[in-house]
N, C-alpha and C positions, 0 to 999 in steps of 0.2 A: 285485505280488510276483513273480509269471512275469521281470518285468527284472530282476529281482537275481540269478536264479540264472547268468546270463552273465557278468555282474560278478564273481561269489564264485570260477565256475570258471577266469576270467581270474585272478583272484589266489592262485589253488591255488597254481601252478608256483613264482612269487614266494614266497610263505608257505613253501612247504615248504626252500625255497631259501634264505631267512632264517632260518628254523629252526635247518637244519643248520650253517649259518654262526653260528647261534650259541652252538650246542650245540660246535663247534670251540674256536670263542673258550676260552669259558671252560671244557675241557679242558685247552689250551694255557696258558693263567692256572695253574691247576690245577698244571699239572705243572711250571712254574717254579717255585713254593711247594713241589714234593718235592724237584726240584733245587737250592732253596735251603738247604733239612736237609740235604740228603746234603754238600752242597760242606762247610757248615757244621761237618757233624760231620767230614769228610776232615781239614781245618785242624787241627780241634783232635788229631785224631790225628797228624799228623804233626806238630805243633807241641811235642806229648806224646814223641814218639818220637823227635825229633831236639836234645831237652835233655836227655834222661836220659844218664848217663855212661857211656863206652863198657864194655860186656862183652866178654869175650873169646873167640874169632871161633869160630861152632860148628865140632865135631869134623868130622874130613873124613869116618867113619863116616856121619854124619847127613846131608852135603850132599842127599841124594838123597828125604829125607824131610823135607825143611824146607818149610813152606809159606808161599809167597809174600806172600799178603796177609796174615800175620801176622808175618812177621820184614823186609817191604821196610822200610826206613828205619834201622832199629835199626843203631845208633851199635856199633860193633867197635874192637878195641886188638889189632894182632898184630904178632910180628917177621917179615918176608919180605924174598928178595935181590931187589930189582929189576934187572929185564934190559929196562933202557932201550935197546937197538941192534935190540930187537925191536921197537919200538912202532909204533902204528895211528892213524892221525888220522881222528877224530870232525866233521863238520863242523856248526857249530851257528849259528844267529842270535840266541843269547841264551835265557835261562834263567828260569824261574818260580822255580826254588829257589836260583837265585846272585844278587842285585841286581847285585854286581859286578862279575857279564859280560854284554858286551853284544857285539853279532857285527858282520861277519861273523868266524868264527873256526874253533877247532879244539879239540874232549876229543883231548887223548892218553891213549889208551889203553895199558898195557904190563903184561906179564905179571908174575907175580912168583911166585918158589920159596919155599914152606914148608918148614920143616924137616923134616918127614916125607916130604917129595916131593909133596905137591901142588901143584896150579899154581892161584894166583888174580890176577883180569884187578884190576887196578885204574886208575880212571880218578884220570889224576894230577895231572887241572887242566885250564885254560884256556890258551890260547897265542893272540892274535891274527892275524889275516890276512897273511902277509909274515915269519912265524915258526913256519911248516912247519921248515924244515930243521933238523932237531939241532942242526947246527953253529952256524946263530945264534944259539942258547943252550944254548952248550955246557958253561958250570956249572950248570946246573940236570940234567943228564944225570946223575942220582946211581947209582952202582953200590955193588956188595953189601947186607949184611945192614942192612935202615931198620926203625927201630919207626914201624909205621904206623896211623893215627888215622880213620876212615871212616864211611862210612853205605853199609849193605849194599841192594842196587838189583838188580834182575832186566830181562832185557832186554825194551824199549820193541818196541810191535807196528808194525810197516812203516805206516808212514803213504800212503793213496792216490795222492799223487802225489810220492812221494819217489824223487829221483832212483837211477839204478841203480849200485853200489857199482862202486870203479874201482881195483883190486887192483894194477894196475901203477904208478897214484900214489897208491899207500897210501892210499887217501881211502874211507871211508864217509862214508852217510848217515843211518843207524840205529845208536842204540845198542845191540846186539846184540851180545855178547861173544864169546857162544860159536860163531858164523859167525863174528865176525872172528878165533878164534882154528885155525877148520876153515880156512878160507881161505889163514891166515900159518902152517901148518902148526907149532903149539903144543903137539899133544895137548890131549890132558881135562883140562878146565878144572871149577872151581866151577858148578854155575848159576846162582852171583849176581856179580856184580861190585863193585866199592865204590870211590865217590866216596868221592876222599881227600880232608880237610882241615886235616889236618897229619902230617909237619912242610912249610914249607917251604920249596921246596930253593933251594939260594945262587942269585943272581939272578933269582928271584922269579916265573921261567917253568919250568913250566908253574904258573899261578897259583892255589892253593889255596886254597880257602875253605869254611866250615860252609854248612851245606843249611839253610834256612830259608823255610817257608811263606810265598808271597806269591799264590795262586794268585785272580784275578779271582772279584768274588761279584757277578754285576750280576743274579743272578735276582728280586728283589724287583721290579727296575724292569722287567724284562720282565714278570713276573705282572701288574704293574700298566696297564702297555698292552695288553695283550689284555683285562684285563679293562674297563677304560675304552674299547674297542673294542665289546664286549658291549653296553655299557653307550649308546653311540651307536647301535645296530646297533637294541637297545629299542626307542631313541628316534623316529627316521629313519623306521623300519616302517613303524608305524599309520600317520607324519604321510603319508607318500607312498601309503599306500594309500587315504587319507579324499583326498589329489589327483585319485588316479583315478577318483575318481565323479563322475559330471557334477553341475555344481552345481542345476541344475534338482533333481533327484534328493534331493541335501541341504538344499534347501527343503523340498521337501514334506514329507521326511522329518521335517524340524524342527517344520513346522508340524504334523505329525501327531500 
């Protein structure tokens, strides 16, 4: 009995070290399964919120008390003048909620007058790579008063390694309205912005389209590898810790 207590303390460090590996695992499993609900329930809210028929766009009173995670997406109907010769290029690699953009490209972004004087950013489309310049679509430049069709959006947080905005060629890299409206000297702007989706304008740039849910749900098959990881982790254990006993030792043991 005295040999075994060398043995068992040899496999403490192991043990405890498979333990916690798989006590890991199947946290990891675990939390794919809440990440699954949540994506789950995200979709259907936006799925909910960008078919309902547009309302018309809250009072400029209100911008300052609207709250984000209840009113992003919600589908707006307003008249505004657009001041296309102001605009701002978005630079994007393509879209969860447009299928039919794909990058490299550019959100034009442009300000637009309210009839009482406020100003809202609207992002007015897609424009592909080599159609920066206004002038190569120069009917789609619509001026004055557009009844405009939208889903109301608040600015996206700086992503880690997104490049640094470049003001002298009009180029971001975050959709951030209200920087790019400090920046191109606009004044006070909405705190939300809104993807237009219609009308749109003659020659078919900048290219408008509805917002629609497509966002990635692969958490099932994540849960499901870690937890089939566990599940190896079980398995492997015992068998390699019943290796490391000399087999002499597993005799007698048997025969005892």
């Amino acid at each position: 009995m005295s040999g075994a207590h060398p043995r068992w303390r040899a496999l403490l460090v192991p043990g405890i070290a498979a333990l916690a590996a798989l006590v890991l695992l199947l946290r990891l499993g675990t939390w794919q399964l809440e990440r699954r609900a949540w994506k789950e329930g995200l979709i259907e809210t936006l799925t909910q919120r960008l078919i309902a028929p547009p309302t018309d766009l809250p009072s400029r009173l209100d911008w300052d008390r609207l709250n984000a995670d209840a009113m992003e997406f919600h589908r707006v109907a307003f008249r505004a003048e657009l001041l296309p010769d102001q605009e701002a290029l978005v630079y994007t690699a393509g879209s969860a909620l447009r299928s039919d953009v794909s990058g490299p490209g550019y959100w034009v972004f442009t300000p637009a007058r309210l009839a009482d004087g406020g100003l809202i950013v609207v992002n007015r489309g897609f424009v592909p790579e080599g159609r920066q310049d206004p002038n190569s679509r120069a009917a789609g430049q619509v001026r004055g008063v557009t009844d405009v069709v939208g889903a109301m959006r608040w600015p996206e947080p700086r992503r880690l390694f997104a490049p640094a905005e470049d003001p002298q060629r009009n180029l971001w890299f975050v959709r951030d309205h209200v920087a790019i409206a400090a920046a191109k000297n606009w004044g006070p702007v909405a705190p939300f912005f809104v993807d237009q989706e219609a009308p749109s304008p003659p020659g078919g740039l900048p290219r408008v389209g509805k917002l629609a849910p497509n966002l990635p749900n692969n958490h099932l098959q994540y849960a499901l590898t870690w937890y089939g990881l566990a599940l190896v982790l079980v398995v492997i254990f015992p068998i390699w810790a019943v290796s490391r006993e000399p087999r002499g030792d597993r005799r007698n043991a048997h025969e005892a």
